[in-house]
C-alpha positions in Angstrom: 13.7 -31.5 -2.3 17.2 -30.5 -1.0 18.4 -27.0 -0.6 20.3 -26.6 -3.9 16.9 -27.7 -5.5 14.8 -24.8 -3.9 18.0 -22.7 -5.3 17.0 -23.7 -8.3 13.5 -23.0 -8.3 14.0 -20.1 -6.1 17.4 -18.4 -7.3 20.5 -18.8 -5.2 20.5 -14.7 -4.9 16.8 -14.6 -3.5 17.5 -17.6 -0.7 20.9 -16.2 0.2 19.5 -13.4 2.0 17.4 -16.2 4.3 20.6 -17.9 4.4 22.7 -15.7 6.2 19.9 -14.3 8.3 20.0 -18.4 9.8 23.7 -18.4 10.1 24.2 -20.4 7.4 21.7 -23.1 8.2 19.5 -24.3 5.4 16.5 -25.2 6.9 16.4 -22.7 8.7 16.4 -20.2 6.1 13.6 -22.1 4.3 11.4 -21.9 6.9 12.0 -18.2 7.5 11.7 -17.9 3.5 8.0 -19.9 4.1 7.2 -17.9 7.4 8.0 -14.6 5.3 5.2 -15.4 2.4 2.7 -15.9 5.2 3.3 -12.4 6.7 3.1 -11.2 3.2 0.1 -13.6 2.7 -1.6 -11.6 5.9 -0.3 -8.2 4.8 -2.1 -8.6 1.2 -5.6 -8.6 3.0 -4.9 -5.8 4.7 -3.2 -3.3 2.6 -6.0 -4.4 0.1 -9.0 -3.0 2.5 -7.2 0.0 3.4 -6.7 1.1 -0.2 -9.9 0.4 -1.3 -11.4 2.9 2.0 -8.9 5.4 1.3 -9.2 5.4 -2.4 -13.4 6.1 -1.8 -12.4 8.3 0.2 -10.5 10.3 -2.2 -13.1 10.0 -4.3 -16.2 11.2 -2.7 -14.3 14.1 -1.3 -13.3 15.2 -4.5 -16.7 14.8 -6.3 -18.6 17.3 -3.4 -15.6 20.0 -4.0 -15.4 20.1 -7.4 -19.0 19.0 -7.5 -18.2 16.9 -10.5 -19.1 13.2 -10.5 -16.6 12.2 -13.5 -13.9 14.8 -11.4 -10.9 12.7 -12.2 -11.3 12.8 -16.1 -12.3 16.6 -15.4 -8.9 17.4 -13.5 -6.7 15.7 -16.2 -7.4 19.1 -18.9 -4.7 21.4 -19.1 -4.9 23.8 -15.9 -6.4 21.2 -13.9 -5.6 19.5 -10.6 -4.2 16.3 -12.2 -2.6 18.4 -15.7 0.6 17.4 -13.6 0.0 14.0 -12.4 3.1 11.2 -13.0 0.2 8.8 -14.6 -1.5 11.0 -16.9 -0.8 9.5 -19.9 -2.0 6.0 -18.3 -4.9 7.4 -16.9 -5.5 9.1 -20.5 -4.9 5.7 -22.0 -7.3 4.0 -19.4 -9.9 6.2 -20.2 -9.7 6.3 -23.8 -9.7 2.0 -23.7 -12.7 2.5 -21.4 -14.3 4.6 -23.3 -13.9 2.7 -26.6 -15.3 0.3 -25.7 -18.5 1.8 -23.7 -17.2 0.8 -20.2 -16.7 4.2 -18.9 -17.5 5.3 -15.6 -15.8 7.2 -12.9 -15.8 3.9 -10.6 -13.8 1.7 -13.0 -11.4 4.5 -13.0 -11.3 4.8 -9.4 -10.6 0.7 -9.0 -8.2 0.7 -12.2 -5.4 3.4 -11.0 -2.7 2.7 -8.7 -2.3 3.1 -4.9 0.8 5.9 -6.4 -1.8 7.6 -8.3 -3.5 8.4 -5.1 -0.4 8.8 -2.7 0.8 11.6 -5.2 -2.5 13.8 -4.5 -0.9 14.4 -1.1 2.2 16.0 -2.8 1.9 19.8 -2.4 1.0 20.9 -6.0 -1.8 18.9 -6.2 -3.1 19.2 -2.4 -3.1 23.2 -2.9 -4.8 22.6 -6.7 -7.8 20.8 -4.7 -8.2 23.7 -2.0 -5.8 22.3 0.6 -9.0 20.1 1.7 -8.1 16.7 1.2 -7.2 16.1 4.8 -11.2 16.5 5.5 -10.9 12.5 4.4 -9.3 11.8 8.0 -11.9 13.1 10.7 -10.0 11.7 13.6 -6.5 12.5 12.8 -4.2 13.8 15.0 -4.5 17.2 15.9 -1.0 19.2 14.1 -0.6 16.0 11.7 -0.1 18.0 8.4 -0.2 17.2 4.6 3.7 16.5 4.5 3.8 14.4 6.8 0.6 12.6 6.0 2.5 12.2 2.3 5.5 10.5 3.6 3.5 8.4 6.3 1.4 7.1 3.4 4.2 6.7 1.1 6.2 4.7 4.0 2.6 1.9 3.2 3.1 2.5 -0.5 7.0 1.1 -0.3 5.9 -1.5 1.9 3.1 -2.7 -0.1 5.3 -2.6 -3.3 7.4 -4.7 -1.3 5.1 -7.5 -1.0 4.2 -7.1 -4.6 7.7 -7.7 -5.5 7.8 -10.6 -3.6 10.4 -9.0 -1.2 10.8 -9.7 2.4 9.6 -7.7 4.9 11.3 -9.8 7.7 14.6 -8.2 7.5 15.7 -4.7 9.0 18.0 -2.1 6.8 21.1 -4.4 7.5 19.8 -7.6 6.9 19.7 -8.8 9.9 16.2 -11.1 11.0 13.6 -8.3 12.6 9.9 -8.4 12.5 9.8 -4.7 13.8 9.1 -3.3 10.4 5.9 -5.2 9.8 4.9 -4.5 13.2 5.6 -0.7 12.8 4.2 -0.8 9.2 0.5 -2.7 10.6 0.9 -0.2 13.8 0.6 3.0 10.6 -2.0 1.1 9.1 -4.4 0.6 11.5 -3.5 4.5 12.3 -5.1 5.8 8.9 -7.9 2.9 9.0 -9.0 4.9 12.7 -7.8 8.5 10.9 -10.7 7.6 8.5 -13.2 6.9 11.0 -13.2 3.3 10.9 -12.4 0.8 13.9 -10.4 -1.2 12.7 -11.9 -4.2 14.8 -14.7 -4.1 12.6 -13.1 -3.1 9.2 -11.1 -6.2 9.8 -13.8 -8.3 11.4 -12.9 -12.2 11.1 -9.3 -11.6 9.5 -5.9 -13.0 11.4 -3.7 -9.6 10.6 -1.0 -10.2 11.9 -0.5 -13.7 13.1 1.3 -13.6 16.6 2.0 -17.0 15.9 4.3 -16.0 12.7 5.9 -13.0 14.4 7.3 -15.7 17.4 8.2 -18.0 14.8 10.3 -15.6 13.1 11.4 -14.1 16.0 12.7 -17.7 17.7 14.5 -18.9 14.4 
C-alpha cells in the first residue's frame, strides 16, 4: 500500500498529525502511527489491572462502612451517597436490565460501571457522603497526599485511558510535537496508585512488557 492508500483507510486528518511530527516524511509517520498502537497495545494491559484493583477496592471499603453488601444500589435512593452521581440513571438502567432478567448481584454492577463512575467518588460531595474514609483504600500513600489531589491525579489516568480508547495518540506532547514523556509520566502515576494500594507492582504485573523500552527508543529516534 502507498501512503495516500493508508489515508484512505486511515483518514488524511488522523495520519497528518504523524505526518508533521516526521517532517513531512511518510514512512516515517507510519511507523510512528504503528509504534503509537503498540504503546497503546501495552498501556491497555495495564490500565486494565489497575482498574480492576482499584474498583475492588472501592468496593470492599464501601461494603464494611455502610456494612451493606448490595451498598451501590443502596446509595443510589434519594439522600444517599450516589443520589448525585453523573451515571445514575445508567446505573438505574443497569440494574433494572440486571434485575429483569435475574442476573443481579453487586459484582456485575461493580464490573459493568465505568472507570468515571468510580473517579467521581473522589469528588468532594460524595467523599464527605461516605465519611471522608475512602482514602483507607491506599495504605501506603504518601503522607499529606489529600482527596483533591488524589481526584485530579486519578482523573489525569482517566483522560489518558480515554485516550487510548479513542484511539488517540499518546506519543505527542500539548503542541504536537513527538514526546514519549507523557506515557512515561502517566505509567510513573500508575505504578504510584498500584504501590498506594499495597501492591508491588513487580508482581501485580508479573510476566507483562509495560512499557517496552524498545518502543519508547524507537519513537524517540524517529
Amino acid at each position: 500500500m502507498n501512503y495516500p492508500e493508508y489515508e484512505r483507510a486511515f483518514s488524511a486528518a488522523r495520519l497528518n498529525k504523524y505526518l508533521i511530527a516526521c517532517g513531512g516524511n511518510t514512512a516515517k509517520a507510519l511507523i510512528l502511527y504503528r509504534h503509537n498502537v503498540k504503546l497503546c497495545q501495552k498501556f491497555y494491559g495495564m490500565l486494565n489491572i489497575f482498574e480492576v484493583i482499584l474498583r475492588n477496592a472501592i468496593n470492599e471499603h464501601y461494603k464494611a462502612y455502610f456494612n451493606d453488601s448490595d451498598w451501590i444500589r443502596s446509595q443510589l435512593a434519594p439522600g444517599g451517597m450516589l443520589s448525585l452521581h453523573p451515571q445514575k440513571t445508567i446505573v438505574d438502567k443497569t440494574i433494572a436490565d440486571l434485575t429483569a432478567t435475574g442476573r443481579y448481584t453487586n459484582d456485575r454492577i461493580v464490573s459493568s460501571v465505568t472507570f468515571g463512575f468510580w473517579t467521581y467518588l473522589f469528588t468532594k460531595k460524595p467523599f464527605r457522603l461516605g465519611g471522608q474514609s475512602l482514602l483507607r483504600i491506599f495504605p501506603a500513600k504518601a503522607n499529606g497526599l489529600g482527596q483533591r489531589a488524589i481526584y485530579n491525579e486519578l482523573m489525569a489516568v482517566k483522560n489518558f485511558r480515554n485516550r487510548i480508547a479513542h484511539h488517540e495518540p499518546i506519543c505527542f506532547d500539548s503542541t504536537g510535537k513527538k514526546n514519549i514523556g507523557l506515557a512515561k509520566d502517566l505509567y510513573d502515576l500508575i505504578v504510584r496508585y498500584v504501590n498506594f494500594l499495597g501492591y508491588p507492582e513487580h508482581h501485580l504485573y508479573f510476566g507483562l512488557d509495560v512499557l517496552p523500552e524498545s518502543v519508547l527508543e524507537r519513537i524517540d529516534r524517529l
